[in-house]
GUROZA-864616 format. One record per residue (C-alpha): residue number from 1; x, y, z. Coordinates in nm, 4 decimals, m for minus. Layout:
N
site seq=NUM&c1=X&c2=Y&c3=Z $
...
This chain:
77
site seq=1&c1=0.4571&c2=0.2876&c3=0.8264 $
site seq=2&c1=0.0931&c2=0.3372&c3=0.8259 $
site seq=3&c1=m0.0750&c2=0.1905&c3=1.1090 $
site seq=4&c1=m0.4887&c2=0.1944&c3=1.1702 $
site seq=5&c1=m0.5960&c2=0.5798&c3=1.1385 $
site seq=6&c1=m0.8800&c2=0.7920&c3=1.0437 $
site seq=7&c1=m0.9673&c2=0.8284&c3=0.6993 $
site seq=8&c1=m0.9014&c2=1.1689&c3=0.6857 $
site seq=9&c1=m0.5555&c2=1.1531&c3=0.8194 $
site seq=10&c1=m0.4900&c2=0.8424&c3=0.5757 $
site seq=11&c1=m0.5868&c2=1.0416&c3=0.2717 $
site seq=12&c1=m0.3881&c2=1.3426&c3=0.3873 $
site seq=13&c1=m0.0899&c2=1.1051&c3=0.3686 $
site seq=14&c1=m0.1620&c2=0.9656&c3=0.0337 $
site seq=15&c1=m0.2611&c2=1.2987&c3=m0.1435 $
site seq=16&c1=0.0813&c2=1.4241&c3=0.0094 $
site seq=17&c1=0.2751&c2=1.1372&c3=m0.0909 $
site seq=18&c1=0.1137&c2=1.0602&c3=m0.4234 $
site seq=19&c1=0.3458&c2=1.1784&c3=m0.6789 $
site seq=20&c1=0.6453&c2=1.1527&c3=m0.4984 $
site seq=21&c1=0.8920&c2=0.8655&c3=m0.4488 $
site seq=22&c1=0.7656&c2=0.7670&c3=m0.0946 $
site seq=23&c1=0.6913&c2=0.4149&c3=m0.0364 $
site seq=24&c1=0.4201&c2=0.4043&c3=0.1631 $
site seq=25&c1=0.3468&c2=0.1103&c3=0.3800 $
site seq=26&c1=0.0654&c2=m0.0154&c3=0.5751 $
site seq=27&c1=m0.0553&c2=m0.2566&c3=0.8544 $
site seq=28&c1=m0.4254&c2=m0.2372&c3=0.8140 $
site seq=29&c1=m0.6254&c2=m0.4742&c3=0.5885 $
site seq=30&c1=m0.7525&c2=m0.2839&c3=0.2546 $
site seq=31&c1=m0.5209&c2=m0.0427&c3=0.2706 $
site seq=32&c1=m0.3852&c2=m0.1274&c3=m0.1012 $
site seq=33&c1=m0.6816&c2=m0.0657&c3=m0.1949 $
site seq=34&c1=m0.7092&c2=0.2785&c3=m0.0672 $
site seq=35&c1=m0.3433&c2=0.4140&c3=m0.2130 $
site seq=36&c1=m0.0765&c2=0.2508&c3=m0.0212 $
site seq=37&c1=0.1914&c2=0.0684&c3=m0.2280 $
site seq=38&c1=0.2727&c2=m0.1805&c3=0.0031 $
site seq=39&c1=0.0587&c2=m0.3606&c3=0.2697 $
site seq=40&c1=0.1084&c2=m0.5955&c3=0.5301 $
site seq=41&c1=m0.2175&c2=m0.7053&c3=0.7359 $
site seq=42&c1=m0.3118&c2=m1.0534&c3=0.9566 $
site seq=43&c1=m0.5595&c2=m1.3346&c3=0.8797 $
site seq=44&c1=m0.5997&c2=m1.5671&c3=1.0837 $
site seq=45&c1=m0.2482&c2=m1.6626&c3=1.1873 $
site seq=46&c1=m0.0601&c2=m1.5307&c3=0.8765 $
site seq=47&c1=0.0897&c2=m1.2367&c3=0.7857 $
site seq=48&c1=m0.0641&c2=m1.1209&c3=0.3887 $
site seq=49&c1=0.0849&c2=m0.8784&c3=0.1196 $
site seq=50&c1=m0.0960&c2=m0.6832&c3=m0.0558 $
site seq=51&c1=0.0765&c2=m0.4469&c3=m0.3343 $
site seq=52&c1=m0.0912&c2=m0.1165&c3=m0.5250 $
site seq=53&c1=0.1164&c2=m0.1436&c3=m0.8411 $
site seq=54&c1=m0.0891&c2=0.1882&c3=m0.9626 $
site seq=55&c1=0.0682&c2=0.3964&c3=m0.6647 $
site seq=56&c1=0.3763&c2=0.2312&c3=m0.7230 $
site seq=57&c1=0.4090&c2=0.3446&c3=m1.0544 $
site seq=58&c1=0.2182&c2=0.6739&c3=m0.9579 $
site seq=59&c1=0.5440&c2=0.7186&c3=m0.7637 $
site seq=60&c1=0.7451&c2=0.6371&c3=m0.9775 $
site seq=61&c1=0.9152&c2=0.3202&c3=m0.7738 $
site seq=62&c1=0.9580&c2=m0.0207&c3=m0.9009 $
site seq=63&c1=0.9441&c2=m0.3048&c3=m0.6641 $
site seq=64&c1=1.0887&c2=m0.6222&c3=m0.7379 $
site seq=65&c1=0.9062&c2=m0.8936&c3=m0.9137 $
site seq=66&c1=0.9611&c2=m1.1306&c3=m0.6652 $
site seq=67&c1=0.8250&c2=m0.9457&c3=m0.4036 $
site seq=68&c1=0.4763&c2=m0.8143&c3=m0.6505 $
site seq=69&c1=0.4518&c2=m1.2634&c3=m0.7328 $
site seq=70&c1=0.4349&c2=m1.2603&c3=m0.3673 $
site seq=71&c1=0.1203&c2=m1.0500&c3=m0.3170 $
site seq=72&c1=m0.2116&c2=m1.0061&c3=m0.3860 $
site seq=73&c1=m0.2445&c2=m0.7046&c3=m0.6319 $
site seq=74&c1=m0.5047&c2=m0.4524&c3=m0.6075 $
site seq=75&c1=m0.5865&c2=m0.0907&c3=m0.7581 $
site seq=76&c1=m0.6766&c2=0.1903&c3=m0.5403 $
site seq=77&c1=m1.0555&c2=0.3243&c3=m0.5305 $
């Protein structure tokens, strides 16, 4: 789990997990966006999803369709 952290350290993770089958997951709004697969941030009261199906794939995991309907889908950089 990837909690608030620099930049620096954050891309550290993702260039070492990048091509391997890590799912990385997250707890900072964005963070999809940036790399991580799988993303969990607030707003307002609610918990969102957000899901990098490029780094999932990247990977080489597949994540169940229900769960990808479920979020909002981004593409990192």
């Amino acid at each position: 789990m990837i909690g608030n952290v620099s930049r620096k350290l954050l891309n550290q993770v993702l260039d070492y997990t990048k091509f391997r089958p890590i799912l990385t997951i997250g707890t900072t709004n964005g963070y999809a966006k940036r790399g991580v697969i799988v993303n969990l941030y607030e707003e307002g009261k609610k918990v969102k999803l957000e899901i990098n199906q490029t780094a999932s794939r990247r990977a080489g995991l597949r994540l169940k369709e229900s769960l990808v309907k479920a979020a909002k889908l981004h593409e990192p950089y």
